[in-house]
N, C-alpha and C positions, 0 to 999 in steps of 0.2 A: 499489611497484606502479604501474604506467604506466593510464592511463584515458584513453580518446577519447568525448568527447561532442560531438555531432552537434545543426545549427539548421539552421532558414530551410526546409524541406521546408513544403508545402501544395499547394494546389488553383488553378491559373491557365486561363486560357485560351489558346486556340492562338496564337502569337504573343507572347506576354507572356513575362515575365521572372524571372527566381528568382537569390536567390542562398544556396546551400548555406556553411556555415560548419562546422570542425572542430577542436576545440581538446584537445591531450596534456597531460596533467598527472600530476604524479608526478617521484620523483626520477629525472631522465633525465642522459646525458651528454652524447648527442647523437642527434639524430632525422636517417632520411639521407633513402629515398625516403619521398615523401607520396604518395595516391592516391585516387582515386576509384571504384567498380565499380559496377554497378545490379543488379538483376535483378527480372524480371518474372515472374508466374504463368506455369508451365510452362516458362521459359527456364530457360536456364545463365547463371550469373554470369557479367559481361564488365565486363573494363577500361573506362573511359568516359575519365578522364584521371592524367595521373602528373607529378608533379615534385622533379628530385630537389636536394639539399641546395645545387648551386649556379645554380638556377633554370632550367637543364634540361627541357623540357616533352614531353609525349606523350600523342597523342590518337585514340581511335576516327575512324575515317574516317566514321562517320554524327554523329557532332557538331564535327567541326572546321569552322572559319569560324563557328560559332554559342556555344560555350562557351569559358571562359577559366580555367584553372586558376591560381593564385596561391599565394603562402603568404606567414607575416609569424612570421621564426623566434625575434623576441623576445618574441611573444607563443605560439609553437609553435604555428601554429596554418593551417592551410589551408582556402583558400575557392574555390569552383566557380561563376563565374559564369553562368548559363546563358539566352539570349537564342533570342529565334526559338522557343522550345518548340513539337512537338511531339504529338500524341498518342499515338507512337509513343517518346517521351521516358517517359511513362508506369511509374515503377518505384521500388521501395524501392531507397534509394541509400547503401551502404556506405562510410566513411572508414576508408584503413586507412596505416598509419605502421609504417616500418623504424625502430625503438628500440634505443640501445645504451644500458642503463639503468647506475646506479655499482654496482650489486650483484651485474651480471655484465660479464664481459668479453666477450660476443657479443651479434649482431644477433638482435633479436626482433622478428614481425610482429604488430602488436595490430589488433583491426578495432571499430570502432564499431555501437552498437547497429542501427542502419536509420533512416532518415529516408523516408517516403510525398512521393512526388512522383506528384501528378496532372494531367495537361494533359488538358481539354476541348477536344471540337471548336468 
């Protein structure tokens, strides 16, 4: 069974800094895209950033130049750097991972519990 557990989410102010971390565990074979999504009270869930297995990047047009998507695949694990925040950044922020685990032969999408990201004005 594959598990994504999710850090680094809290309370900053406008300007300031965060950085989210995402780490897979479980017996996996191989993890392809990684990804980021947010959502806000009342919104729809939306893409924020994605990167895929050969470092590959993709980003919302309201955080690009400000956020940094990475990943570190010997430790399985993807981090969101986010800079410049926000109060519009404002949002529970979901980690979610393409797994191709040894127990199947297909791709599966696992998503992470939520992480609270709050930017003050």
């Amino acid at each position: 069974q594959v598990h994504l557990v999710e850090s680094g989410g809290g309370l900053v102010q406008a300007g300031g800094s965060l950085r989210l971390s995402c780490s897979a565990s479980g017996t996996i074979f191989s993890i392809n895209d990684m990804g980021w999504y947010r959502q806000a009270p009342g919104k729809q869930r939306e893409l924020v950033a994605s990167i895929s297995s050969g470092g590959s990047t993709n980003y919302a047009d309201s955080v690009k130049g400000r956020f940094t998507i990475s990943r570190d695949n010997a430790r399985n694990t993807v981090y969101l750097q986010m800079n410049s925040l926000e109060p519009e950044d404002t949002a529970a922020y979901y980690c979610n991972a393409k797994v191709i685990p040894f127990s199947s032969p297909r791709l599966y999408s696992y998503w992470g519990q939520g992480i609270q990201v709050t930017v003050s004005s």
